[in-house]
C-alpha positions as CSV (number, residue, x, y, z in Angstrom):
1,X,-145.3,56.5,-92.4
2,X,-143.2,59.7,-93.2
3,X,-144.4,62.8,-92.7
4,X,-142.7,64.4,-96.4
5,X,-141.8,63.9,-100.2
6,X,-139.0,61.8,-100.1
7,X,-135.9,61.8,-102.4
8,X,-135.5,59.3,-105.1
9,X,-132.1,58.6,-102.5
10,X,-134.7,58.3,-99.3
11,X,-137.0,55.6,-100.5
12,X,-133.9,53.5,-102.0
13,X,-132.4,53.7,-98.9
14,X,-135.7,53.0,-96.7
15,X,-136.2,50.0,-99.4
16,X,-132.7,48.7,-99.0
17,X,-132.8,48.7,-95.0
18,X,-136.5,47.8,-94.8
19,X,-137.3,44.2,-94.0
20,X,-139.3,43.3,-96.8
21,X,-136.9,43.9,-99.4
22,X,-134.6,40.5,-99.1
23,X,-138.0,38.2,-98.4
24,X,-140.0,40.0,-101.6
25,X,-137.2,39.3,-104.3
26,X,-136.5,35.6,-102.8
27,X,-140.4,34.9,-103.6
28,X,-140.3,36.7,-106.8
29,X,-137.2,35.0,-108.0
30,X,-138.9,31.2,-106.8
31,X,-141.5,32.2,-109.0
32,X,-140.1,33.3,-112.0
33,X,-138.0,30.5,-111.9
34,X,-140.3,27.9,-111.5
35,X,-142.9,29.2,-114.2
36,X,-140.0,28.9,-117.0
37,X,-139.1,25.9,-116.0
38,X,-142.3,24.3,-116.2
39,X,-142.8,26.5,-119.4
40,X,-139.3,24.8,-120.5
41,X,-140.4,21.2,-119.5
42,X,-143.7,21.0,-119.4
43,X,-144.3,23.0,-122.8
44,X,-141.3,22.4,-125.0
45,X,-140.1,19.1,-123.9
46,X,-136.9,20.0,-122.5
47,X,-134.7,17.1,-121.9
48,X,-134.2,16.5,-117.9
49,X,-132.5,12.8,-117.9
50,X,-134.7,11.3,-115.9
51,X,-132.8,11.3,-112.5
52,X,-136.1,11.8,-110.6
53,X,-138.3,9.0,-111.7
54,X,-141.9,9.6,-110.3
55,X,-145.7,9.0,-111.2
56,X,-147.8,12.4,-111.7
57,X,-149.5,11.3,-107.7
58,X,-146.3,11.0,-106.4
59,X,-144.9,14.4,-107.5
60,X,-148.0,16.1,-106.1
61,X,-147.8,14.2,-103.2
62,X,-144.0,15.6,-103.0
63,X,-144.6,19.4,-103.6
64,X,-147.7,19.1,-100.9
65,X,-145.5,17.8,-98.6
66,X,-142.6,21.0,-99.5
67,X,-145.6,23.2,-99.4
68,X,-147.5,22.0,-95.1
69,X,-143.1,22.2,-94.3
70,X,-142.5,25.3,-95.5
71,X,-145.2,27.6,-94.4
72,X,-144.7,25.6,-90.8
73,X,-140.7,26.9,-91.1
74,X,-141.9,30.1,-92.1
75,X,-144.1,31.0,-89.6
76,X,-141.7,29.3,-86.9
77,X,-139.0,31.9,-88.1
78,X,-141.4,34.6,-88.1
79,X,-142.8,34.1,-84.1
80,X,-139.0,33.4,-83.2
81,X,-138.5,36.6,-84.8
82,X,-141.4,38.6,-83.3
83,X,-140.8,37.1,-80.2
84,X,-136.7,38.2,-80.1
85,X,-137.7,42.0,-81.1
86,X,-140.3,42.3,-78.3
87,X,-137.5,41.1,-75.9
88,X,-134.7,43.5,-77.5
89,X,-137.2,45.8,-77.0
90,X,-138.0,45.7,-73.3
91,X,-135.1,44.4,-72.5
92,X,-132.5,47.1,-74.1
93,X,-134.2,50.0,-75.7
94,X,-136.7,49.9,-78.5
95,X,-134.8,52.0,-80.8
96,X,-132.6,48.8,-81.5
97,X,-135.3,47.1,-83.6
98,X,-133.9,48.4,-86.4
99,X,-130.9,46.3,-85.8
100,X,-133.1,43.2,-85.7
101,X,-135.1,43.9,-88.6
102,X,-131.9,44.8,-90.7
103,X,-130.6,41.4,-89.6
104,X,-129.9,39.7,-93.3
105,X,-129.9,36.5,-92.4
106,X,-133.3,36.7,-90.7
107,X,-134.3,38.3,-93.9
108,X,-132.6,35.6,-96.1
109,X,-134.1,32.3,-93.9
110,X,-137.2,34.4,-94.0
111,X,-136.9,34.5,-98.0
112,X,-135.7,30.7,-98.2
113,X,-138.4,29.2,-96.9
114,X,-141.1,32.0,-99.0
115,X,-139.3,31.1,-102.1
116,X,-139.1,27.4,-101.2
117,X,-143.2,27.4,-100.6
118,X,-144.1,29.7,-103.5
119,X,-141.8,27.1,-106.0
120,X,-143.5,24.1,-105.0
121,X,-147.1,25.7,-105.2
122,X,-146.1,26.9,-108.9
123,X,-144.8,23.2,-109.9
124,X,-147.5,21.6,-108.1
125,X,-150.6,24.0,-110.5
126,X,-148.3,22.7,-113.2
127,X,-148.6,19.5,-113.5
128,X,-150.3,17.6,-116.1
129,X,-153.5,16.6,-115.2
130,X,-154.5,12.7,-115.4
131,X,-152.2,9.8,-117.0
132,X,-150.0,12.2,-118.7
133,X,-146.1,10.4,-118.5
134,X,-144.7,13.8,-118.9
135,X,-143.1,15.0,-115.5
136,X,-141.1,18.2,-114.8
137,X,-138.3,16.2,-113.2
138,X,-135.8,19.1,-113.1
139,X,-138.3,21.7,-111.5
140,X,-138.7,18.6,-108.5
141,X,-134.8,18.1,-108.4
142,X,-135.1,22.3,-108.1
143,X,-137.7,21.9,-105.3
144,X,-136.0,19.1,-103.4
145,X,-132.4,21.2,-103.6
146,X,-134.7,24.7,-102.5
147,X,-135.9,22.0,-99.6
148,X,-132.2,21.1,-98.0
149,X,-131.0,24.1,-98.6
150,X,-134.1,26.2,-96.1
151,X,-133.1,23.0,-93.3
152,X,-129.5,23.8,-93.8
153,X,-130.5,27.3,-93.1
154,X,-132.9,26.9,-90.7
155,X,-130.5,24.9,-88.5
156,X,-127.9,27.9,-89.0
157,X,-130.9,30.7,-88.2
158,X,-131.1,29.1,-84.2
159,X,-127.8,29.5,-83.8
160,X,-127.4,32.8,-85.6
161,X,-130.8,34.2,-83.3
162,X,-129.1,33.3,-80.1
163,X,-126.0,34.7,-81.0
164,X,-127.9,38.2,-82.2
165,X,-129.8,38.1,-79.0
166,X,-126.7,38.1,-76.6
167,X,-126.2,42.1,-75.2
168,X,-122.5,42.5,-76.3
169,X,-123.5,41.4,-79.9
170,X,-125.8,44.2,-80.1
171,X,-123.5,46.9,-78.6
172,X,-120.8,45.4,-81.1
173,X,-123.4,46.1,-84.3
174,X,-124.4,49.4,-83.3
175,X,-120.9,50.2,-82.7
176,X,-120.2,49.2,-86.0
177,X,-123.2,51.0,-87.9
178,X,-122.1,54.3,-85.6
179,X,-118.4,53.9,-87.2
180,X,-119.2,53.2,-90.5
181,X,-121.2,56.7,-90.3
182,X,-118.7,58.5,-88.6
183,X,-116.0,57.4,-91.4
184,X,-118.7,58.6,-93.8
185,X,-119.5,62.1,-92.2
186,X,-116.4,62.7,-90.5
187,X,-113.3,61.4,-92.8
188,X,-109.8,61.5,-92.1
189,X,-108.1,64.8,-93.2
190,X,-110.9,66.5,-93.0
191,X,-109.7,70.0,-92.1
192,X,-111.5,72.9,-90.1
193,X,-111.8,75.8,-91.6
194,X,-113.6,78.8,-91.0
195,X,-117.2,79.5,-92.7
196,X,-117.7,83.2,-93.4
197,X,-121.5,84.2,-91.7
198,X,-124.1,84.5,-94.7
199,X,-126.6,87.8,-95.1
200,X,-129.7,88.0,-93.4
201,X,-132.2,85.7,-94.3
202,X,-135.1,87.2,-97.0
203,X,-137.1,84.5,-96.9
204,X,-137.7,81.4,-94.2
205,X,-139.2,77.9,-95.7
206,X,-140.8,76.7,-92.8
207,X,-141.6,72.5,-92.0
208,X,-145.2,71.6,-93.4
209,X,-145.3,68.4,-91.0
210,X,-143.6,67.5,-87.8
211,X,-140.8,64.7,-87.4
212,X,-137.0,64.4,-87.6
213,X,-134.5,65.4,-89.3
214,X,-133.6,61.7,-91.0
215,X,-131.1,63.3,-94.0
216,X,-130.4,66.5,-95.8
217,X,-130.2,66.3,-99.2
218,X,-127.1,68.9,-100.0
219,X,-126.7,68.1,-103.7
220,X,-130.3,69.0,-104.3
221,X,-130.4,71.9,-102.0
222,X,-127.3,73.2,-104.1
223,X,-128.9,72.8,-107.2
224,X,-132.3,74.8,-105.9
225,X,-129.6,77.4,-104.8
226,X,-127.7,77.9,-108.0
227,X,-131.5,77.6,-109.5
228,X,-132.4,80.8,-107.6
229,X,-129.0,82.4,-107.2
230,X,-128.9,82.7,-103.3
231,X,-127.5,80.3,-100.8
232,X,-129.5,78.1,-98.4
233,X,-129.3,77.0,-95.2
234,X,-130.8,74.4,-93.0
235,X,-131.9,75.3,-89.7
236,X,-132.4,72.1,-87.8
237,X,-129.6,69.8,-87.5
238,X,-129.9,66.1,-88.2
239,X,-131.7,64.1,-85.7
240,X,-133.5,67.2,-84.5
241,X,-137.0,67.4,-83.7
242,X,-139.3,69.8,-86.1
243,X,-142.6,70.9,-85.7
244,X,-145.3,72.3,-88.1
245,X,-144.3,75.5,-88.7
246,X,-141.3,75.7,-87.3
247,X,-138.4,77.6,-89.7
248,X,-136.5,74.7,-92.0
249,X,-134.7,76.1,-94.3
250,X,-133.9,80.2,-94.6
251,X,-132.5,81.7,-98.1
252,X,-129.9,84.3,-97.9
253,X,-128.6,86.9,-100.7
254,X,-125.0,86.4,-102.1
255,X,-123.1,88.8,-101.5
256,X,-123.0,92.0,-103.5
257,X,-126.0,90.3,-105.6
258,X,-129.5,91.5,-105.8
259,X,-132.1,89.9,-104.1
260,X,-132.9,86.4,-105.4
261,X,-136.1,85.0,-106.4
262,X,-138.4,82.9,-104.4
263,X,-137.7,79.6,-103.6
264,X,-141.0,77.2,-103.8
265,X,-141.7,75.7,-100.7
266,X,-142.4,72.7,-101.9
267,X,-139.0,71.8,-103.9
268,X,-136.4,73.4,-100.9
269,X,-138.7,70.8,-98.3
270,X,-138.6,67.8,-100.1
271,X,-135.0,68.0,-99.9
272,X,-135.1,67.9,-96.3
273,X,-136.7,64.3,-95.5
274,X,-138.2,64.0,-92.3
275,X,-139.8,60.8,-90.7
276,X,-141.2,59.3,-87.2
277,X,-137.7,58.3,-86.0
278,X,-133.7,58.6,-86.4
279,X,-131.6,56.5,-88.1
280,X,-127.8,56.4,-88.7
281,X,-126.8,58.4,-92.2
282,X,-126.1,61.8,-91.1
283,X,-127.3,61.2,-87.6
284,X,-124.0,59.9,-86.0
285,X,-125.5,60.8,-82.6
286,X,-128.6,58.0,-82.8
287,X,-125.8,55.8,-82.5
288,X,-124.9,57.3,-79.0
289,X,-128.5,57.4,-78.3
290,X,-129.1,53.6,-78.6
291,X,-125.7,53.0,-76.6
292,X,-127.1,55.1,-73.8
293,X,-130.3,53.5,-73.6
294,X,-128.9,50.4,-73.0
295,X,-126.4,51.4,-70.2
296,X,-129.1,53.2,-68.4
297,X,-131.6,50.5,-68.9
298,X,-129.0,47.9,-67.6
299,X,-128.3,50.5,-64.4
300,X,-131.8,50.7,-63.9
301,X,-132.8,49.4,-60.3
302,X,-135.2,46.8,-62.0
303,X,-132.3,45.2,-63.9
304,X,-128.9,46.2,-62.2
305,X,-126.6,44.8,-64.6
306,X,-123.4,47.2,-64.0
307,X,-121.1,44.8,-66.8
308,X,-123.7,45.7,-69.5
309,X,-123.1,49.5,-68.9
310,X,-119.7,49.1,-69.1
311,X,-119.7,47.5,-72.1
312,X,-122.3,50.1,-73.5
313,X,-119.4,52.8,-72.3
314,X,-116.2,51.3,-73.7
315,X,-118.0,51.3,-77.1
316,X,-118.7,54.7,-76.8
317,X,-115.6,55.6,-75.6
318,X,-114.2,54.4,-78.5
319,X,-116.7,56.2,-80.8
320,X,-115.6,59.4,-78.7
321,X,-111.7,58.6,-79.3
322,X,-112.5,59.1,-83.0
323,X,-114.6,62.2,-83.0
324,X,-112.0,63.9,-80.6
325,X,-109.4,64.0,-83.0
326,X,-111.5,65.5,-86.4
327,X,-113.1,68.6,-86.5
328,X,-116.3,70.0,-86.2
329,X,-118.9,68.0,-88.6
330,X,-120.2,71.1,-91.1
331,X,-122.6,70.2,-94.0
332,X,-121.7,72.3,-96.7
333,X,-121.7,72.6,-100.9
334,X,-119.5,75.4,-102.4
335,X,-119.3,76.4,-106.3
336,X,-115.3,75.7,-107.7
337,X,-115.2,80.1,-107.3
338,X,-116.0,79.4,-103.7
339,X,-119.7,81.0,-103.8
340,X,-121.4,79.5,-100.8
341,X,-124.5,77.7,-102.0
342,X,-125.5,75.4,-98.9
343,X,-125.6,75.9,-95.1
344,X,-126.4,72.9,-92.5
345,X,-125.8,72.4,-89.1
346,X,-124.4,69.5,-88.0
347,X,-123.9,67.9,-84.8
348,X,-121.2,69.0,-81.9
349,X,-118.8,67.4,-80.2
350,X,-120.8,68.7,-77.0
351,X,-123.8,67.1,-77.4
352,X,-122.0,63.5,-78.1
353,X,-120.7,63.7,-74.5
354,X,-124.3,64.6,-73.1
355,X,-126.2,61.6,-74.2
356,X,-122.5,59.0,-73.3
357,X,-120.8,60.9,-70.7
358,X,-123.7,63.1,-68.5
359,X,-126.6,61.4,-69.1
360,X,-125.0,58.2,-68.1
361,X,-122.9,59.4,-65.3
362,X,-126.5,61.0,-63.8
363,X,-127.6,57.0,-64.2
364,X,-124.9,55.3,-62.4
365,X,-123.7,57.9,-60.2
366,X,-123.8,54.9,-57.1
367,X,-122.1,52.6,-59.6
368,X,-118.0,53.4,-58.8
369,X,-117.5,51.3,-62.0
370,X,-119.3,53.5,-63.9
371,X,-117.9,56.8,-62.1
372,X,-114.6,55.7,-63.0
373,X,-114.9,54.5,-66.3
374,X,-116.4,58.0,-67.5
375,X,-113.3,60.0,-65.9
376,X,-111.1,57.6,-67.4
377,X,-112.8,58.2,-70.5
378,X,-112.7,62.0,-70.0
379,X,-108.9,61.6,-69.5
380,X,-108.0,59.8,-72.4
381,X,-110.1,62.2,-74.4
382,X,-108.4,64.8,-73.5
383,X,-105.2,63.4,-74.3
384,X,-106.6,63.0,-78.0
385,X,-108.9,65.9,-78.8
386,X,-108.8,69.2,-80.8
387,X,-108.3,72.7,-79.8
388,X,-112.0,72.8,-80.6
389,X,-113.0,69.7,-78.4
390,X,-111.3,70.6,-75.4
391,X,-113.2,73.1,-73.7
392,X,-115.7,70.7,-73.4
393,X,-114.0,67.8,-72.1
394,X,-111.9,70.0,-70.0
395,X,-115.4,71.7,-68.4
396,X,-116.6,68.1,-67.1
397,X,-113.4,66.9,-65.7
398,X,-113.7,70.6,-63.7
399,X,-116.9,69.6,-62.9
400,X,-116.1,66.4,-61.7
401,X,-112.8,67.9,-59.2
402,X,-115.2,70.6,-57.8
């Protein structure tokens, strides 16, 4: 449960990557669908052909039997499920459950066999009752197609668990997910240029709950700026950690204007959506977070798998490879005159090296394959990055010589 108003943007988002999502509309499609076509057969005699002759007994015998299969499939895929996210979780690092539950084709076997139950159960209440010869023969054809369709599925769901399950697979999707992000926040072209320092701050919004920083909604924070006349910026960066109390959001004066009016509390926070954990959107470093977890879980004593760090590295290398060579993110919204109307702090380059390069290097220091993979991975970097990078890459390969 979130900790803040959310934005219209925030719950669409949290809908669309939620697991629930992909299951509900499969059930409420099944249903819809199988209450107008028993309305279509059953009420105004809609021609079916007769292709699937059966007595009134043997059709509910039918949809009983699609009803016992189905909820056994469903609650099959759901301990398989439950039972794969507890070991992702001890095995890797919990914060790659949301991986797992984002996992459409869980989601969509999940929904299959829902929708497949819910039809059947809809048919079944439908039926006539006693001698009537009146069957709805297309809503069984419907039922028996829903049926080999959730075994095709279900055959395809073991193999696509196993695959999911397998360590590289994971590093892979969050590799992915962190790229996608980083194409998103950090596109090509993007130039670095300098941001004149705002006015002292005349009034400081401050964070009503505590949790982090999950997404910073500029476009609304402009439009409370232009609202007010003053520019606003956000304290915390994404991914940060805020308490109660703590400063959020401070207003500054434009220049050469007179001081602006209050900004509510209530409409600057609610643009600023905070919740009990990251997630990728504007929090490219949660990618690097989950990486790290699982190369310093795999160089843990207990587990000692040296390979799975490596992996976990060369996917961040290459994450690394493309941050080097953009500028410094900066979260920003300017009017077409150039009046500055919103201030955010993004994440460095410097702290993407700390969780992937130090805090993994302090983990594997006795692993030589791991020593050496990070000062390779320094080396190429520096080959690669921006005047604005470089001190920090430079300061660890220093480091590392002295």
């Amino acid at each position: 449960m979130d900790h803040a108003p959310r934005t219209l943007r925030a719950r669409l988002t949290a809908a669309w990557s939620g697991f629930w999502l992909v299951p509900a509309a499969f059930a409420a499609g099944a249903v819809l669908l199988a209450l107008a076509l028993s309305v279509a057969e059953l009420r105004l005699g809609l021609p079916t052909g007769g292709f699937l002759p059966s007595s009134v007994a043997g059709a509910r015998s039918l949809l009983s039997s699609i009803i016992t299969a189905m909820i056994s499939f469903t609650a099959l895929v759901f301990s398989i499920t439950v039972v794969a996210v507890q070991l992702a979780s001890s095995q890797y690092s919990p914060r790659v459950l949301r991986t797992f539950l984002q996992d459409r084709i869980t989601q969509a076997a999940l929904g299959t066999f829902l929708a497949t139950a819910l039809f059947a159960m809809v048919v079944l209440a439908a039926l006539p009752a006693g001698a009537d010869p009146r069957l709805p023969e297309l809503s069984l054809g419907v039922a028996m197609t829903f049926v080999l369709a959730s075994s095709g599925l279900f055959v395809y769901y073991l193999h696509h668990v196993t695959t999911v399950m397998r360590v590289s697979h994971i590093i892979s999707a969050v590799g992915a997910q962190t790229r996608r992000v980083i194409e998103e926040q950090y596109p090509v072209g993007l130039r670095s240029e300098p941001v004149p320092p705002l006015a002292p701050p005349v009034q400081v919004i401050v964070a009503v709950h505590p949790g982090m920083i999950q997404h910073v909604g500029l476009d609304r924070l402009a439009a409370l700026a232009r609202k007010h006349d003053c520019t606003l910026s956000v304290l915390p960066a994404p991914g940060d950690f805020v308490v109660a109390g703590q400063p959020l959001i401070a207003v500054h004066p434009l220049p050469g204007a007179p001081s602006p009016t209050t900004v509510p509390d209530a409409q600057a926070c609610v643009a600023v959506n905070l919740g009990v954990e990251r997630t990728l959107g504007q929090d490219v470093g949660f990618g690097f977070r989950q990486l790290t977890d699982i190369a310093e879980r795999a160089l843990s004593p207990g587990i000692n798998d040296t390979t799975t760090a490596v992996r976990g590295v060369q996917e961040m290398h290459d994450l690394l490879r493309r941050l080097a060579g953009r500028p410094r993110h900066r979260l920003l919204v300017d009017d077409p005159d150039g009046t500055p109307r919103v201030r955010a702090r993004g994440q460095d380059f410097d702290g993407f090296l700390a969780v992937a390069v130090d805090d993994v290097r302090r983990s594997g220091r006795d692993q030589p394959r791991i020593t050496r993979l990070l000062d390779d991975v320094l080396a190429d970097l520096r080959s690669v990055a921006l005047p604005d990078h470089l001190p920090d890459i430079v300061r660890r390969i220093a480091e590392r010589q002295a």
